[in-house]
N, C-alpha and C positions, 0 to 999 in steps of 0.2 A: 238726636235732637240737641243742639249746642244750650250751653248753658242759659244764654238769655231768654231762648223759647221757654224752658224751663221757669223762670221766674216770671216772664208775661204769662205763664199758665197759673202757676200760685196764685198771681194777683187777681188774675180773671177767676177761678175760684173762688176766692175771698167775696169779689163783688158779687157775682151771681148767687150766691147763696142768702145774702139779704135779700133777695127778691122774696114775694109773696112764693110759698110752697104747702104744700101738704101731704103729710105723711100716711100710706095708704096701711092700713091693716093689712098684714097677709100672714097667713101660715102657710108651711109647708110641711108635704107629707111624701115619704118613697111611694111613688105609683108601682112601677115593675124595675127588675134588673139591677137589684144596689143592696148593698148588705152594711149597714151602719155600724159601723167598728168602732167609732169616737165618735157619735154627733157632737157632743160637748166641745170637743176639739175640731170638731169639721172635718172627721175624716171618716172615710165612705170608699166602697170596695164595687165597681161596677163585676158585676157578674153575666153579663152579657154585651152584645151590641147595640141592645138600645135601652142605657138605663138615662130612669126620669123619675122628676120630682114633680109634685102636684100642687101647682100654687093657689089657693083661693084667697079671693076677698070681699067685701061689698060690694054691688053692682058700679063699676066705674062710669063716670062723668066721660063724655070722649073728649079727648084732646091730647095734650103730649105729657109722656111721662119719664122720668127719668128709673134705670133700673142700675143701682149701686151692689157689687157683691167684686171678692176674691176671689181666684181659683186657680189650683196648680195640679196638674196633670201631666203625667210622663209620657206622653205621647204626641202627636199632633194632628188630633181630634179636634174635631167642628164642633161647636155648641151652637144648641138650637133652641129658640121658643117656639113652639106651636100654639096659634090661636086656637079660638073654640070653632072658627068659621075654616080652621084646615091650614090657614098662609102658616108657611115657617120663617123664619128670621134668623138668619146666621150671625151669630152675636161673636166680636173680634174682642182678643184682649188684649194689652200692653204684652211687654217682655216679661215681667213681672205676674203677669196674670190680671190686674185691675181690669175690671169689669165698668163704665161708667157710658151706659149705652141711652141714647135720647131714642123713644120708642111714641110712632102716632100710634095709639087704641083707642079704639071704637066704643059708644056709649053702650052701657049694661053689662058690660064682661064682667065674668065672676071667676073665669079662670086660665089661668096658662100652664102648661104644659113645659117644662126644664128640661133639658138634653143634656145633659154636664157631656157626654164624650161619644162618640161613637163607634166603643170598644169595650172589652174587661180590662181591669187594671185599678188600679190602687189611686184614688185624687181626693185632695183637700177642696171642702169648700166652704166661707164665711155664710153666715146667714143672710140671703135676699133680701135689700130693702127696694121698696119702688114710693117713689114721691111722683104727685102729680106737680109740674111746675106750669107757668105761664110762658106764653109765646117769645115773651121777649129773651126768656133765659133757655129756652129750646133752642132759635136761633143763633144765640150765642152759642151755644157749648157746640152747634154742627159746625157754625161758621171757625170758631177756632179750627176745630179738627182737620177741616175741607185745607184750610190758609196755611194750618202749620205740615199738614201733608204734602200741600203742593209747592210752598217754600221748600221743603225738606229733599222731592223729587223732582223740582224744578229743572235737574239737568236730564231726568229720564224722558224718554219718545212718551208720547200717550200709551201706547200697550203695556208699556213696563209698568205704567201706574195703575191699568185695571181702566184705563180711559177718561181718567180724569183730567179736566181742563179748567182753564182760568175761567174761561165764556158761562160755564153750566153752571160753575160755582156764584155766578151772580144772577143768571137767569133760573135757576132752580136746585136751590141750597140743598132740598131734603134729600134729591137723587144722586148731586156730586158726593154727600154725606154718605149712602150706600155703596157708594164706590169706594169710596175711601175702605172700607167696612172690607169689599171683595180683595182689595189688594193688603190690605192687613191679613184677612185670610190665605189667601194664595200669593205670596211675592214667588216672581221673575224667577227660575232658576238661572244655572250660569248659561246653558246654549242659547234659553230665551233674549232675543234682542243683542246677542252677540255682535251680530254683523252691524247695528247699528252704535252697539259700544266701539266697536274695532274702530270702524270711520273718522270717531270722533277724538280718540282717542290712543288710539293706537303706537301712534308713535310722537317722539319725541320734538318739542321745536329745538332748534341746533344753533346755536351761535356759528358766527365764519371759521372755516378750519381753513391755517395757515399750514398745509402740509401736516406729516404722520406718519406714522410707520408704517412697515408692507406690511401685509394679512399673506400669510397661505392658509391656502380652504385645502382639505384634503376629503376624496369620497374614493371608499372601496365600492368600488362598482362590478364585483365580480356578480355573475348571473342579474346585473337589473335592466328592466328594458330600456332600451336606446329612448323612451317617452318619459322616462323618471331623470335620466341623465339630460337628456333636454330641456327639461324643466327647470334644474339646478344649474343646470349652462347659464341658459337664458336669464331667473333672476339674478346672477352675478353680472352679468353685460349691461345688466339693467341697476347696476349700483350707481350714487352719487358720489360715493367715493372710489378712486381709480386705482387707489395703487393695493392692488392685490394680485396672487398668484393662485391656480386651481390644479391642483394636481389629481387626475382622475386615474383610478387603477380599473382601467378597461380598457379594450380597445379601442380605437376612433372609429365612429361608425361612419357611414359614406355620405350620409349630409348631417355629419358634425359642423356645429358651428368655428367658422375661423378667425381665431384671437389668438396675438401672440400668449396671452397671458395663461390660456390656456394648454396646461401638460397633457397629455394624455400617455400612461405608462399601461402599457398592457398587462405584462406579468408580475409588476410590483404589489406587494400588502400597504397596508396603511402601514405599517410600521417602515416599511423599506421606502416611500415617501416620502417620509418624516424627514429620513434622512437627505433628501433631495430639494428641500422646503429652502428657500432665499430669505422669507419674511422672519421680520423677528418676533411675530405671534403667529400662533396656529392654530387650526379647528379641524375635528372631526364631523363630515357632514355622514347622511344614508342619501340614500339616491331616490331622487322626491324631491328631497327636501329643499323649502324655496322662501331663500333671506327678501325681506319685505327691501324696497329702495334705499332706505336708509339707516339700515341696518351697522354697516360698517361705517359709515359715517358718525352713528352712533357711540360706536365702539370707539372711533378715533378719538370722538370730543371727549370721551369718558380716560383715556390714557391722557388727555393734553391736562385735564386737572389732578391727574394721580397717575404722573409716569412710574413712579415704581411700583405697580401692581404688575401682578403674577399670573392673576388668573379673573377675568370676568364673562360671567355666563348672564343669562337673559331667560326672559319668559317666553314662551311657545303658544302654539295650539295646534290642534290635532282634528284631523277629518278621516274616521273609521271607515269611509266608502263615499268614491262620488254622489253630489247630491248630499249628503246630510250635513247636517250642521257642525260647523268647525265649534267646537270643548274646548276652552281657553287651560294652558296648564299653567296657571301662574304660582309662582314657589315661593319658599322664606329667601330669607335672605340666610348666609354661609352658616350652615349648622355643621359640625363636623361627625356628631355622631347620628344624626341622621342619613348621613353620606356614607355611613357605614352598613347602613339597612340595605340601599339602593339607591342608581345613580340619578341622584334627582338634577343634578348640574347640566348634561349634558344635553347633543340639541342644536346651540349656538354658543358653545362653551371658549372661548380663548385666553390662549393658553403660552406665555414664555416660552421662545421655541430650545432658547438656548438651557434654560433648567428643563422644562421636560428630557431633552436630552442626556443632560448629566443623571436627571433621579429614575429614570425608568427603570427597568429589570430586562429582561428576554421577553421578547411579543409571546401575548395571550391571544390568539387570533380567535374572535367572537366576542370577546369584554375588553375592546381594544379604547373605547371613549372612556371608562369606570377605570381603567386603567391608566391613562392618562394622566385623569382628573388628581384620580387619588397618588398620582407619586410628585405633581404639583403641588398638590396642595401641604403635603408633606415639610415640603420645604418652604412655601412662603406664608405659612401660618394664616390666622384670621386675619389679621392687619395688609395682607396683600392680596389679598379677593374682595373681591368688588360683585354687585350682585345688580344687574340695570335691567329694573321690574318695567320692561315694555316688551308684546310679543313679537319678535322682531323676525317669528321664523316662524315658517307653513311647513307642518309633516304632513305627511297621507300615512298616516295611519301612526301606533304605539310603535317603538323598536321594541324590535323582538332580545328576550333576556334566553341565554345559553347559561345554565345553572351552572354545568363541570366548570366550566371556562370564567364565571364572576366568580364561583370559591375559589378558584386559583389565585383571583387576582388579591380580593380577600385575603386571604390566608399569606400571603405575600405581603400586603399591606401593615396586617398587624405583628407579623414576623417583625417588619426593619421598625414599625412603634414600640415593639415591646411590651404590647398587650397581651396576656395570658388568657386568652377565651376559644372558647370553641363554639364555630358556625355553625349554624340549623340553616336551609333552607325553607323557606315554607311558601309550597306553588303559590297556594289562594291568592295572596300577592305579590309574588313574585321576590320578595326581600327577603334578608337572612335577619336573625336574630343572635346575635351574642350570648352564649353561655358565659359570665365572669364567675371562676372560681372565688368560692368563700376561705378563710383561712382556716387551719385547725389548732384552736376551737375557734368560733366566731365572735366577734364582739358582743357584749350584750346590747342589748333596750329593752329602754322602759318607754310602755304604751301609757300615754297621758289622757285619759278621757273624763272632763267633766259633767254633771248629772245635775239631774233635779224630778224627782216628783213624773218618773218615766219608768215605772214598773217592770211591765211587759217588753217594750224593746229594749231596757237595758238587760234585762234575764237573758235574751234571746243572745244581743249581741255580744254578751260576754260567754256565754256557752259554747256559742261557736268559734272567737277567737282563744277560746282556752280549749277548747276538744279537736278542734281543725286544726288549729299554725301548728304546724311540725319543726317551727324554728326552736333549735333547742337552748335559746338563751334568751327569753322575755322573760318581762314581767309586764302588770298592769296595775297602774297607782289611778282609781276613781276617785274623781274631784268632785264631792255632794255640794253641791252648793245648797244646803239649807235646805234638804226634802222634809216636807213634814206628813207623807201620804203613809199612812201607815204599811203599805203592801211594799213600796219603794223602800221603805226600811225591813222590813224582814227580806226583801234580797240584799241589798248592800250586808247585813247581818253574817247571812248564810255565805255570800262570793267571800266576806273578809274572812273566812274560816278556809279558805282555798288555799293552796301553796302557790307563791306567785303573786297574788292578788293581795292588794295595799286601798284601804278602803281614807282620805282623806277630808277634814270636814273644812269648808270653805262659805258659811253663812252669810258673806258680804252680799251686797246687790250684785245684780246677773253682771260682770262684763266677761267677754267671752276671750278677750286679750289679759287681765289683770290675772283671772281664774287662771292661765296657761304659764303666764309669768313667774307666780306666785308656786305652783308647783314644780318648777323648774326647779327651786331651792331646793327640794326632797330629791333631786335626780342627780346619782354620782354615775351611772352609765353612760359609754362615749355617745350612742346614739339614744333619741328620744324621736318618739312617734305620735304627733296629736293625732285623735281619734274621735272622732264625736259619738254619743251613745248611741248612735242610732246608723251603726254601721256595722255589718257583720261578713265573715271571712265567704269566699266561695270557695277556696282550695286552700291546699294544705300548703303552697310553696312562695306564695303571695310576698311572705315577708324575707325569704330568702332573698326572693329575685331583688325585693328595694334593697338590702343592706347590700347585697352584691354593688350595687349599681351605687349605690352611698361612698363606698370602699373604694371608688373610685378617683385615681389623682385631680384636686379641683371642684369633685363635685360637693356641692353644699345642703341640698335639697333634693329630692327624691318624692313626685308624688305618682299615685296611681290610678287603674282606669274604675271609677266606682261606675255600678249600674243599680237601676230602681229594677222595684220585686218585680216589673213586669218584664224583664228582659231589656229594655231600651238604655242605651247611655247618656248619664247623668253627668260623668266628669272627663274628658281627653284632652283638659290640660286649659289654661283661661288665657284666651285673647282680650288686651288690654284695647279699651276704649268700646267697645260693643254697648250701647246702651247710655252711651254715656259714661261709662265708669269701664264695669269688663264684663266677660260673660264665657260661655263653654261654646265652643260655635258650632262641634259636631255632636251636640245634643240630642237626645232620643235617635240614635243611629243603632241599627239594628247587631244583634252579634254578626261577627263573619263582617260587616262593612269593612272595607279597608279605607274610608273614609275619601277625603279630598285633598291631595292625589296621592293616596297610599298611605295617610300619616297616620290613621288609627291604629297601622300595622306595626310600628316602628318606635324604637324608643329614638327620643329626640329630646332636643331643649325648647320651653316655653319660657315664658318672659316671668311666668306664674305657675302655680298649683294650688289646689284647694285643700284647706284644712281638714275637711271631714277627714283627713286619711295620708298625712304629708310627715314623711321622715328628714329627720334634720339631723347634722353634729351635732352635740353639746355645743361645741368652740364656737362654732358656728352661730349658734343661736344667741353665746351671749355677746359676742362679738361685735353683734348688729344692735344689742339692747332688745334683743325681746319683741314681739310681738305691740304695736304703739299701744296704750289703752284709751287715744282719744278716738279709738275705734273697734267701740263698744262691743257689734256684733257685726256689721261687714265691711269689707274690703282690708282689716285686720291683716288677712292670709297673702292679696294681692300684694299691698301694703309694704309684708316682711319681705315678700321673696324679689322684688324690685328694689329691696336694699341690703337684699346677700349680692343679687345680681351687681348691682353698683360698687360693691367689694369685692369685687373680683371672683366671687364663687360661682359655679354653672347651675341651674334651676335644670333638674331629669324630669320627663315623666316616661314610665313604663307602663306598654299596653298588657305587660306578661304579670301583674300582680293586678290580679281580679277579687271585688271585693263589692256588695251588696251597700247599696246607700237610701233608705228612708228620707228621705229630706224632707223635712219642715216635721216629721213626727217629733222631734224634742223640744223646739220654741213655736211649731206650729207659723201661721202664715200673719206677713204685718198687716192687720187687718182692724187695729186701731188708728186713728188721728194721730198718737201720739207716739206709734211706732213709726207712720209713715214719715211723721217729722224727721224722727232719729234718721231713717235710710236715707231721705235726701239731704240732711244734714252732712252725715257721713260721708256720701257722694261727692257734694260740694266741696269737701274738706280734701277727700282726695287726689280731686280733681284740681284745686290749687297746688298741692304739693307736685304734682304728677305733670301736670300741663300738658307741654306738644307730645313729650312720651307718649300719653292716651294714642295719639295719630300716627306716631312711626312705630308701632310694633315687629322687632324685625323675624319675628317668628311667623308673622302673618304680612301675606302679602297687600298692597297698597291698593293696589286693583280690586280688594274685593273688599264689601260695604262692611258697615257696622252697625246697623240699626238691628239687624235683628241677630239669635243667635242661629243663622242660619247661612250657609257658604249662596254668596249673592253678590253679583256684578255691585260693585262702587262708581256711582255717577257724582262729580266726578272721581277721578281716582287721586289717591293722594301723593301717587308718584309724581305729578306735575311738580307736588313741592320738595322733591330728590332730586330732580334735575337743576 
């Protein structure tokens, strides 16, 4: 929601709440399924699949009532009310969890029935308030929602939005409101409405091309049917741009299409092609594969504003079997060590015919396109790739990965860089992983973790990063900020008698950047680790793999993959602008996901990483100044690493340091007035300093939304404003 929605909702807020209201008595009590671990703090432990709370109150008045509560759960469970007459209600919640649902009930109810989730697992939740309000400010608070909903997906078809329409939102508000309500609940995955994004969208509008360079297309076509090679024939014939060459390594079948432009070499490899190639760029197609009409046109206009680019590739999509739905693969933009996990470039990749040339090695026959890529890319660095976020090309089906023959190429690769690591392959996704040796001995760090009046998960989480990390050079300096809980202090008491452990006293008011700041003074170690107290180790190697990956030429920041106690993923790295500000987009994804498209698997660069668990230089950190402190308690982390980024340092995160994250157990959830201020305070603040940045994150691609933290078509996309 762009900012101004945001501030027409304050203000409608503000007014509506002067209206006539009435505050309803209720309590609540665990009916079944939930084990109350903090009520005080609102936190609560479902122990089955259908835990529920017991709401009573005074017999209600019927009419419309408002039901105000927080809630944060690691999963992506439905909440439900259940009436006393049996109806259920699927109650939606903001990104944030805010609960503020306008509910019709019926007169004399004394009770409902709370669903927090429809699982086990660990969720925070604020105490239940319900106000009954009048008609006027019921219709208000749907009509917002209905207006700034359908403003928001005004570019999506009806289906994408759950069938919401202008028409119903005036002829009947309360049902276009439950709509709204379904598509909050369920948004669009990426095949959902594909075909109707692709139409709209798809490809690019083209200024006039005055001439261009030749294209050679090259397809090994050994064993593909004469109907895959005809297909790839034909949309080349079928370009607006003309001047290309097709070099196919098969033989010509008896009703091959006849064009000069087309080669056909019977016994040649791609490699042996290459060298037969006229154009001054080049691609490796598979045989299938079928370039959309303006594909190379595309390509033209993108060389006529940046002739000395080297290498630009494009977005795809994929159709597993006739008949199903074409999977959009839309990618970052040029990461280089994610190019190292797996060939994410390739596809509709082109490529300088004349430096491929010179950088290649001896053909790798099977990892001939990864091979390519990577001895271009070698040579014309980030500043000569170009990445043009439109699908411009149809597979029938994944290319198939040959592991002997991509380690070769690999291992080739980091030979002529002069990177010292050793490859793992790993099926599940098909990408390798980087061993970086550590030096002997290794650098130290110190783990920075500030506290307060958190008992139990500071006990826990210093137990296991002091008995688990097998790195043999930490330490741990705890920042108290002022606990006065008497249990809080016999641990800090008992950890400060630890070898290692450094117990620090910091009484000023909470800010969560001053606090980090301020103990930077006490840190003479090259690397420092913020750590929040309510994170604890899952394996012994976690902090090896960061410092490896630290140790790294360039790299400045290093975060890692945190997951909640129920197994779901909390952190894989923060997409800027999600929500308005930023957000984690492959959230609550299961282990073993390789996420979308493989990127869970792979270490790579984000634009960000999250504090609970982020390693930094020294140099580094003070280099930038520190962590802002006009950013109290969020976006502090995005904040810093968008201005290591902006200094030239690489932001890592790695999926191979696995590490347990509590979230909201140490400040709990903003579930005051005048916490909510502070976060859209914050936000706003950010979001000045930060601007269009929020909208081009080149780690995420353009094509896919930002409303929610979930991978989902972008209506529009915001590639129109790259072109």
């Amino acid at each position: 929601m762009g900012l101004w929605l945001t501030r027409l909702e304050v203000t409608l807020e503000r007014l509506v709440s002067c209206l006539p209201r009435q505050l309803v008595p209720l309590t609540s009590r665990i009916l079944a399924g939930i084990d109350p671990l903090d009520p005080g703090r609102g936190q609560y432990l479902a122990t089955g699949p259908a835990p529920r709370f017991l709401w009573s109150f005074p017999a209600l008045r019927g009419g419309w009532y408002l039901l105000d509560l927080k809630i944060r759960r690691p999963d992506r469970s439905r909440r439900s009310l259940l009436g006393e007459a049996g109806a259920t209600i699927a109650i939606p919640s903001t990104l944030r969890g805010d609960i503020g649902e306008v509910l019709r009930l019926p007169p004399g109810g004394q009770e409902l029935v709370w669903q927090p989730a429809e699982a086990a697992g660990f969720f925070t939740q604020t105490a239940p308030v319900l106000i009954r309000i009048g008609t006027l400010e019921a219709m208000a608070r749907m009509g917002w929602r209905v207006v700034s909903d359908l403003w928001r997906l005004r570019h999506q078809p009806p289906p994408a939005r759950a069938g919401l329409r202008w028409a119903e939102a005036l002829t009947c508000l309360p049902r276009a409101y439950r709509r709204t309500a379904a598509w909050r609940l369920e948004p669009a995955g990426l095949a959902q409405n594909y075909a109707a994004w692709l139409a709209r969208y798809g490809t690019p509008r083209l200024p006039p091309l005055a001439g261009g360079p030749r294209f050679s297309l090259v397809i090994d076509g050994a064993g593909a049917s004469p109907a895959a090679l005809r297909a790839s024939c034909d949309a080349l014939l079928g370009q607006r741009y003309s001047d290309w060459e097709l070099c196919l390594c098969a033989p010509r079948p008896a009703d091959g299409p006849d064009d000069p432009r087309l080669k056909w070499m019977a016994t040649a490899t791609a490699d042996q092609a290459l060298e037969a190639c006229t154009g001054a760029f080049v691609a490796l197609l598979r045989p299938g594969d079928r370039l959309v009409p303006k594909a190379l046109a595309a390509l033209a206009a993108c060389l006529a504003r940046r002739p000395g680019l080297a290498m630009i590739y494009t977005d795809a999509d994929e159709q597993a079997a006739p008949g199903d739905p074409a999977v959009p693969d839309f990618r970052p933009d040029y990461d280089p060590d994610l190019l190292l996990a797996y060939d994410y470039v390739s596809g509709l990749a082109l490529l300088r015919t004349g430096l491929l040339r010179a950088a290649r090695g001896d053909p790798v026959p099977g990892a001939e396109a990864w091979d390519w890529a990577l001895s271009v890319s070698d040579r014309a660095g980030a500043a000569g790739i170009a990445h043009l976020p439109f699908p411009l090309l149809h597979r029938a089906g994944s290319p198939p990965v040959a592991p002997p023959a991509a380690a070769r190429v690999l291992a080739r690769h980091l030979e002529r860089r002069g990177i010292a690591a050793r490859a793992e392959f790993l099926p599940a996704s098909a990408s390798f992983r980087l061993h970086h040796r550590l030096p002997d001995p290794p650098p130290a760090v110190t783990l920075v973790m500030p506290t307060r009046n958190n008992a139990a998960m500071l006990q826990r989480c210093l137990t296991s990063l002091l008995d688990l990390t097998d790195y043999p050079a930490f330490s741990v300096l705890v920042v108290d900020n002022g606990s006065d809980d008497p249990a809080t202090l016999a641990v800090l008491a008992g950890m400060a008698a630890k070898p290692g452990l450094r117990v620090s006293r910091d009484p000023a008011p909470f800010n969560f950047a001053a606090l980090n700041n301020r103990a930077m003074a006490q840190v003479d170690t090259p690397f420092v680790l913020l750590i929040n107290d309510d994170v604890e180790a899952l394996e012994p190697g976690w902090l090896r793999e960061m410092v490896a990956q630290g140790l790294r030429p360039g790299v400045g920041v290093v975060g890692a993959a945190l997951w909640y106690p129920n197994g779901r993923l909390q952190h894989g790295g923060v997409v800027l602008g999600i929500g308005g500000g930023a957000g984690h987009v492959f959230k609550l994804s299961s282990p073993g996901e390789p996420g979308y498209p493989r990127r869970l698997a792979a270490v790579q660069r984000w634009s960000a990483v999250t504090a609970a668990c982020m390693l930094v230089r020294r140099e580094v950190y003070r280099a930038v100044g520190g962590l802002d402190e006009r950013f109290v308690v969020a976006y502090n982390d995005v904040d810093f690493c968008l201005r290591v980024g902006a200094a030239g340092w690489t932001v890592l995160w790695t999926p191979f340091a696995n590490l347990c994250h509590h979230e909201s157990m140490s400040r709990g959830l903003n579930d005051s007035l005048a916490k909510r201020k502070r976060e859209t305070s914050e936000q706003a603040a950010f979001r000045r300093r930060w601007g269009e940045r929020l909208s081009h994150d080149p780690a995420y691609n353009p094509n896919l939304g930002l409303q929610i933290e979930q991978v989902m078509l972008a209506w529009p996309p915001r590639a129109r404003e790259r072109m």
